[in-house]
N, C-alpha and C positions, 0 to 999 in steps of 0.2 A: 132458153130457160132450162133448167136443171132440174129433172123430174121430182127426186130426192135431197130435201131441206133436210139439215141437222140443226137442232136448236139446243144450245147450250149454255153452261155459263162459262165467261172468258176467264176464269182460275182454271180452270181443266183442260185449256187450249191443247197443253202436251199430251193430256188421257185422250182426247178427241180425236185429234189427229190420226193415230192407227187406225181406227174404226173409218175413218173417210176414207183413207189408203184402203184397207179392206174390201170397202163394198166397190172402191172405183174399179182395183183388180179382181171382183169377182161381175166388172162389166158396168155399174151403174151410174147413170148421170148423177153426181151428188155436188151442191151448193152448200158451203159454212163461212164464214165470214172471211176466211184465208185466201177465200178467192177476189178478195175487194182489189182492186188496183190503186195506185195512192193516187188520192186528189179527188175519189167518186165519192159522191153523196152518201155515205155509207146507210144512212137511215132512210132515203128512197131504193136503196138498192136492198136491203136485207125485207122491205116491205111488198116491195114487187118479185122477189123471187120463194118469200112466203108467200104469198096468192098465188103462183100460177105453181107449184110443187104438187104433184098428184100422192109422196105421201111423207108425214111430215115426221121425221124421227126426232124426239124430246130425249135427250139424255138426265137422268135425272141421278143428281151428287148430292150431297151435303149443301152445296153450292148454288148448285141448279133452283133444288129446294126450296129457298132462300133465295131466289131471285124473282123479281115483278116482270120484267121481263119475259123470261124463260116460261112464266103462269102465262103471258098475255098469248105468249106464240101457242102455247100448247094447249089455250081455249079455245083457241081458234083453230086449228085443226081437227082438236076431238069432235066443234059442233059441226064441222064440215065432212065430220068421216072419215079424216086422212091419218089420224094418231096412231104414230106407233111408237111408246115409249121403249124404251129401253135403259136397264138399271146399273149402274158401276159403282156405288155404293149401296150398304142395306140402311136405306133410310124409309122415311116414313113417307109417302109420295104425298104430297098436297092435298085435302081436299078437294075431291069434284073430278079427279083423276083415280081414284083405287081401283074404279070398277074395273077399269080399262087393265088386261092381263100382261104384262111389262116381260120381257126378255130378257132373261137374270143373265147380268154378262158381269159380277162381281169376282167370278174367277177366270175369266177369260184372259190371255195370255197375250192377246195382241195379231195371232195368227188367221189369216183369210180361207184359212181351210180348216178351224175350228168348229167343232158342233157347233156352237151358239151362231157364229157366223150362216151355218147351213139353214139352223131355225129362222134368222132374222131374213135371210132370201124369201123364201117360204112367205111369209107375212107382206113382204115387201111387192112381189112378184104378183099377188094378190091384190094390194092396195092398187098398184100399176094400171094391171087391164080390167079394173074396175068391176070384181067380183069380189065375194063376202069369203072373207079367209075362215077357213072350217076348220075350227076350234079342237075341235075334237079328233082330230086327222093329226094337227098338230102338236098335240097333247099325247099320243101317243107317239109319234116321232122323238117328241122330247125327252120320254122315258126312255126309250131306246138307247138314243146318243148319250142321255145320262147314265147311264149303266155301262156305255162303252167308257165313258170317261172314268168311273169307277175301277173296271175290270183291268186298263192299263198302269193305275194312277202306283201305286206299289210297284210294279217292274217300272214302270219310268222311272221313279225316282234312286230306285237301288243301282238300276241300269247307269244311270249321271252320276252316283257317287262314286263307283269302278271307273269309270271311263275319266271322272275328275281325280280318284285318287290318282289311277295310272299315269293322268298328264300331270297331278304333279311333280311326279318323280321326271319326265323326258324335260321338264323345264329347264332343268339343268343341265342335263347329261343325259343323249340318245338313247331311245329305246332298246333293250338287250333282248337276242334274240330270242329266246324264250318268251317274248309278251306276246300272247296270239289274246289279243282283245280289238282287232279289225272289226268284227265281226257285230260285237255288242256295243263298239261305238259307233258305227253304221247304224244301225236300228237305233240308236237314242237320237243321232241327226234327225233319221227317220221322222220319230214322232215331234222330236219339238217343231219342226219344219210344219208338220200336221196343227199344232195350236192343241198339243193335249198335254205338254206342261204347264199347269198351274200356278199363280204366284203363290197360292196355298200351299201345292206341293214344294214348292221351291222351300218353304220355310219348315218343311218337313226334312227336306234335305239338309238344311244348316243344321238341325234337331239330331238328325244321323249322325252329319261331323263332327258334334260337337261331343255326343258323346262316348263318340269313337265303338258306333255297334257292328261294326265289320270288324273290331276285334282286329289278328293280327296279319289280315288283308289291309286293310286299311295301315296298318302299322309300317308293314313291310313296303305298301306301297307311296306310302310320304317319309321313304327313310332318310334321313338326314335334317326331318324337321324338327326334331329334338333340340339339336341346338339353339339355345337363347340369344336373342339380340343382346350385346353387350352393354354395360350394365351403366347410366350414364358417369361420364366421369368424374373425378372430386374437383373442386373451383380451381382454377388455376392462373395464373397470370399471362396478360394478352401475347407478352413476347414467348411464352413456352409456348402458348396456342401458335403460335405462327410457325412452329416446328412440326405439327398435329402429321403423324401419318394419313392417308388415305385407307378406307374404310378396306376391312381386310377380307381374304374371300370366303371365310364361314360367318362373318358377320352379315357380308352380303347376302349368301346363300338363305340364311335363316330369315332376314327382312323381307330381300324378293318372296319366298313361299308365302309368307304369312300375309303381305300387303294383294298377292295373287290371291288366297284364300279368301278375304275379308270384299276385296274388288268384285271376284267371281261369284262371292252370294248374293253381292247388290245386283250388279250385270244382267245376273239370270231371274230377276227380279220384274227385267225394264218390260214394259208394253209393245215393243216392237219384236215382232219375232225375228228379224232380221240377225238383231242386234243378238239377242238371245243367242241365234245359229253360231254367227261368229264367236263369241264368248266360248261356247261349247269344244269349239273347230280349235281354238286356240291350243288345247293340248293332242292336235295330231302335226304330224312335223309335215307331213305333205302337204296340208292344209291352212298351216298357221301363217302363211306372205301373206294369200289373200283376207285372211280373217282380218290379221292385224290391221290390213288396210282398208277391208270397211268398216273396223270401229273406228277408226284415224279420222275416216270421210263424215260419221255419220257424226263424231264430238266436233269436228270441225265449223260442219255446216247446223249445228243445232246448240247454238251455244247456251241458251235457255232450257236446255234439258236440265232436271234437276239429279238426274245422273251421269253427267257429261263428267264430273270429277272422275269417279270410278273408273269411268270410260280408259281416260288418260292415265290413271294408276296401273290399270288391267296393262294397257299396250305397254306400261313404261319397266312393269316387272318384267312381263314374259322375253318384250322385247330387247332389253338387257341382258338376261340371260342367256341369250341364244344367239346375241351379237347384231341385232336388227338397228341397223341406223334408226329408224323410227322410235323406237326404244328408249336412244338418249334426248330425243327432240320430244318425246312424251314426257319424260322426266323434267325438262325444261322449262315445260308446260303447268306443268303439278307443280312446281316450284312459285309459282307466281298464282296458281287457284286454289293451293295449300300451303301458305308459306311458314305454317307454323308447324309442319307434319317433319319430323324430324326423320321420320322413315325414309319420305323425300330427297332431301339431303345427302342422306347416307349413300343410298340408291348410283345418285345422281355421281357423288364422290367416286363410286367405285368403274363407273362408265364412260369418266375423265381420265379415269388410271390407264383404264384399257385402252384407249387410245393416244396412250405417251401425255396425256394435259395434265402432267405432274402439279402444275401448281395451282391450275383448278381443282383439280382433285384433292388434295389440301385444303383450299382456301371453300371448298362446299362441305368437307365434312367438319370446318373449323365453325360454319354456319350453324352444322347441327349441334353442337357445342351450345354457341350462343343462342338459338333456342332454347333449348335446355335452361340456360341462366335466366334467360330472358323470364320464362313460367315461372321458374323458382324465386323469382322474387332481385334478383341481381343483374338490376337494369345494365347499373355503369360498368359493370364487367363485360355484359353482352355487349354492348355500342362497342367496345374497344373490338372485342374480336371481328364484331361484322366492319369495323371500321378494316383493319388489317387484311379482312376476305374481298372485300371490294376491290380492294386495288390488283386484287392476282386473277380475278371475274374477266373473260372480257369477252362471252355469249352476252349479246346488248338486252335481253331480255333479263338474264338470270343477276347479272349485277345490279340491274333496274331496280328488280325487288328487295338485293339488300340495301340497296340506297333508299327507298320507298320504307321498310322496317326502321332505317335512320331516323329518316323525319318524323318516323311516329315515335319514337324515342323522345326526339327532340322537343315534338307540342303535346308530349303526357309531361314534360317537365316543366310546359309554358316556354318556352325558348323557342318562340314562332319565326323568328328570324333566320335561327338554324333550320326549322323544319322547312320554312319557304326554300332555302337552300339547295337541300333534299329530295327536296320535290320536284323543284324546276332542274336537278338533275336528272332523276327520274323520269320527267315525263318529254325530255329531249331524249334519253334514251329509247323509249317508248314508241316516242313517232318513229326512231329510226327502226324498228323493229316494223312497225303497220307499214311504211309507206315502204318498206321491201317487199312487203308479201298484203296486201290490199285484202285478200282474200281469206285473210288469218281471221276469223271471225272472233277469239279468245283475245289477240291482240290489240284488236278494235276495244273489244269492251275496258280492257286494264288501261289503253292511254285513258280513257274518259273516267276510272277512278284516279291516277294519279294525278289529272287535269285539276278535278277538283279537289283531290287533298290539296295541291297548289293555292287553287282561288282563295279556298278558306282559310292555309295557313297568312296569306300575305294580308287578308282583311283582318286576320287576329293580332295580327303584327302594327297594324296601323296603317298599312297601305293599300285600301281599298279604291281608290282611284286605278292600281294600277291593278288589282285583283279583278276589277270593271272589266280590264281592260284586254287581260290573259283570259277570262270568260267567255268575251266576245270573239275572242282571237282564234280559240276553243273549238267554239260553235261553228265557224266557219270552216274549220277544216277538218275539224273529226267530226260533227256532229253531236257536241254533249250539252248536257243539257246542265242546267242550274241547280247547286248542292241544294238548295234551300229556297222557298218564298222572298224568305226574309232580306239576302243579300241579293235579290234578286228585284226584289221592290227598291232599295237603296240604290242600286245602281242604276236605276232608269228613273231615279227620282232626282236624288243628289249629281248626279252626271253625266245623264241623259243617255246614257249609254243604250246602246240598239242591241236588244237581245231578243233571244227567241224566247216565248212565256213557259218551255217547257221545263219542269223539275222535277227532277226523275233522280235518286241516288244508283251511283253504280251497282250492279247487282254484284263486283266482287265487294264491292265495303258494304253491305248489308249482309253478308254471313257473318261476321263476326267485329267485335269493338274495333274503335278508328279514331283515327284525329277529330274526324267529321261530325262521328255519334256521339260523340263526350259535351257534356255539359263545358257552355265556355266559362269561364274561368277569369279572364281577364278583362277587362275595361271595355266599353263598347268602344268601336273605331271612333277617331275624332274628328264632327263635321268638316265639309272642307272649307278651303280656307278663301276666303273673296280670289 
């Protein structure tokens, strides 16, 4: 049994997480639901390691709040003595819970060596060997480390915008010897390592960027970011597009910084301090293999992060720049969890050049092209050119997604036929891609959207018998689950078909419109036939 329960609700799984890592690396037995193994009684087992937990940490969200659950666990601990809330939003905490003094951890950073971390020992350590935690001991404690956090909070953040501007000048082009900033990027590792950056400060730091108040430090040291992304092109006909240069290198130059800029605010945002470290680390050159490679590991293995994007953007700038294989297998990546992000594209165009894939290179920045058309309203122009860029594609991932863009071309016109087409090109590509690398976790998830852009286009088509059929085929080898109730009732009704009851939409076709999400439009499929 696990001395220390975390009770939360499962929307914050990701905010959760650090805080368990934390208290486990600063020694403590802790139990939360991530330790269930699959197939255990999950509600005898979350019941029995709530009673025997000597002290019961209540995370309390927006969420939490608002959950029946989370009230019932953190009743039962307060009348047992063991409550020890702790806050990650400022909310209002429940009724029957105020009195109880909560551990404001709404700026805390994710770091196990954070003041709030040392408080929450303190309480915890107490609850433990079953003495009354002295309120007033701690409450002075609290002042203290809250004044330390004060007293750093302005050098930390000036200290990250020097050592951010400076790297991102090495992004492109190595350090000149004149840069003696060793010194003052050691001590910002320093502290972020410590859990005394802020996501508050972090947003103080974009506030600095943005308005350029290092003046012309800042100036001097993002020189070359002046230049503008070029300017999108005027329409053009698909066989000129098939002539398209590769993205050139002050175009590149001026994307890479700006998509590194934009990456690096979110980055230094995330809850893990880990992550944070490497983000930072990425603009020293001595440093920057290993960084790259545990953001690489940490979006790998986290595919559910809701900054796993960034993550892949971050490694696909820097490491472009500076020539890092990882770099164009990042951009690869971003192509298929952004496929609408034209920066991407560009990016990706000019990382094919460098390595002689002349007509990748081409046929990715003829992509960003058709994007462009695509937003603008000039469907049939775009199909043409992603038509043209498919066939010079042949990373099995990156051509995926413009044949997966096809299809959806294809069923916003109603022409379910062609999009089943599409799709079931796509999603043979797709497995070629998972069953290489089993452990691609990003790769996993996109065969189980294009699985199902499949299912749905062949049922809208009329051929739900065999949509039954690619569903179950699905489930058995990738694990996907059912786009919808509805086609999912039909095929265990009308065909008996053996499926698994789960429906779940892929989390990439839940960020943004799809074949999937679109009202249907055409005829319901027609009964079958004796």
């Amino acid at each position: 049994m696990a001395d220390v329960f975390i009770s939360y609700a499962s929307e914050d799984r990701n905010r959760v997480r650090p805080l368990a890592e934390a208290l486990q690396s600063r020694g403590f037995n802790v139990w939360w639901d991530r330790s269930l193994a699959a197939g255990q009684d999950y509600t005898a087992i979350i019941e029995k390691e709530l009673k025997n937990a000597k002290a019961v940490i209540v995370v309390w969200t927006q969420s939490s709040s608002a959950s029946t659950f989370v009230r019932d666990e953190a009743g039962r601990a307060r009348d047992e003595g063991r409550l020890v809330p702790v806050l990650l939003d400022r909310v209002e905490i429940p009724l029957g819970f105020g009195a109880f003094q909560a551990e404001d951890f709404t700026r805390w950073n994710g770091g196990a060596n954070a003041p709030q971390m040392q408080l929450l020992e303190e309480v915890l350590k107490a609850k433990l060997s079953g003495r009354d935690v002295d309120g007033s001991a701690i409450e002075r404690r609290r002042r203290k480390l809250g004044a330390r956090i004060r007293l750093v909070s302005v050098l930390t953040v000036i200290a990250l915008v020097i050592g951010i501007a400076v790297g991102g000048r090495y992004l492109i082009s190595p350090p000149e010897p004149e840069v003696t900033q060793a010194d003052l990027r050691a001590e910002l590792l320093r502290l972020l390592a410590e859990g005394q950056l802020t996501p508050e400060q972090a947003i103080q730091l974009a506030q600095i960027l943005e308005s350029g108040a290092l003046g012309e430090t800042q100036s001097a040291a993002l020189q070359g970011s002046e230049e503008a992304p070029a300017a999108s092109a005027p329409s053009r006909s698909a066989e000129a597009d098939a002539q398209l240069a590769s993205v050139s290198e002050a175009e590149f130059d001026a994307t890479a910084r700006e998509t590194y800029r934009q990456a690096f605010l979110a980055v230094a945002r995330h809850p893990d301090a880990q992550v944070r470290l490497a983000a930072a680390q990425m603009s020293q050159p001595q440093a920057r293999d290993a960084a790259m490679q545990t953001l690489w590991n940490y979006a790998q293995n986290n595919p559910d992060d809701p900054l796993r994007d960034e993550i892949f953007l971050l490694c696909g700038s820097v490491g472009e720049a500076n020539g890092d294989p990882l770099g164009q297998r990042a951009l690869e990546i971003a192509t298929n969890l952004s496929p609408r992000n034209t920066d991407v594209w560009r990016m990706l165009s000019r990382s094919y050049n460098r390595v002689n894939r002349t007509a990748e290179a081409q046929a990715a920045a003829q992509v960003s092209e058709a994007v462009v058309a695509q937003e603008e309203g000039r469907t049939a122009e775009a199909e043409q050119q992603m038509q043209i860029a498919a066939q010079s594609l042949e990373a099995p991932a990156v051509r995926a997604q413009v044949v997966s863009e096809l299809g959806e071309i294809a069923g916003e016109r109603g022409d379910w036929t062609s999009a089943s087409a599409r799709f079931a090109q796509a999603y043979t590509l797709r497995e070629q891609v998972a069953d290489a690398a089993p452990e691609n976790a990003p790769a996993q998830q996109i065969v189980q959207a294009d699985a199902q852009q499949l299912v749905v286009a062949l049922d809208r088509s009329g051929r739900t018998r065999e949509a039954c059929e690619r569903l179950r085929q699905a489930q058995q080898e990738h694990d996907v689950a059912a786009p919808d109730q509805e086609l999912l009732d039909r095929c265990q009704r009308l065909y008996q078909t053996q499926l698994r009851p789960q429906v779940e939409l892929a989390p990439t076709l839940r960020v943004r419109p799809n074949v999937i999400q679109r009202e249907q439009t055409v005829a319901p499929a027609p009964s079958p036939t004796p």
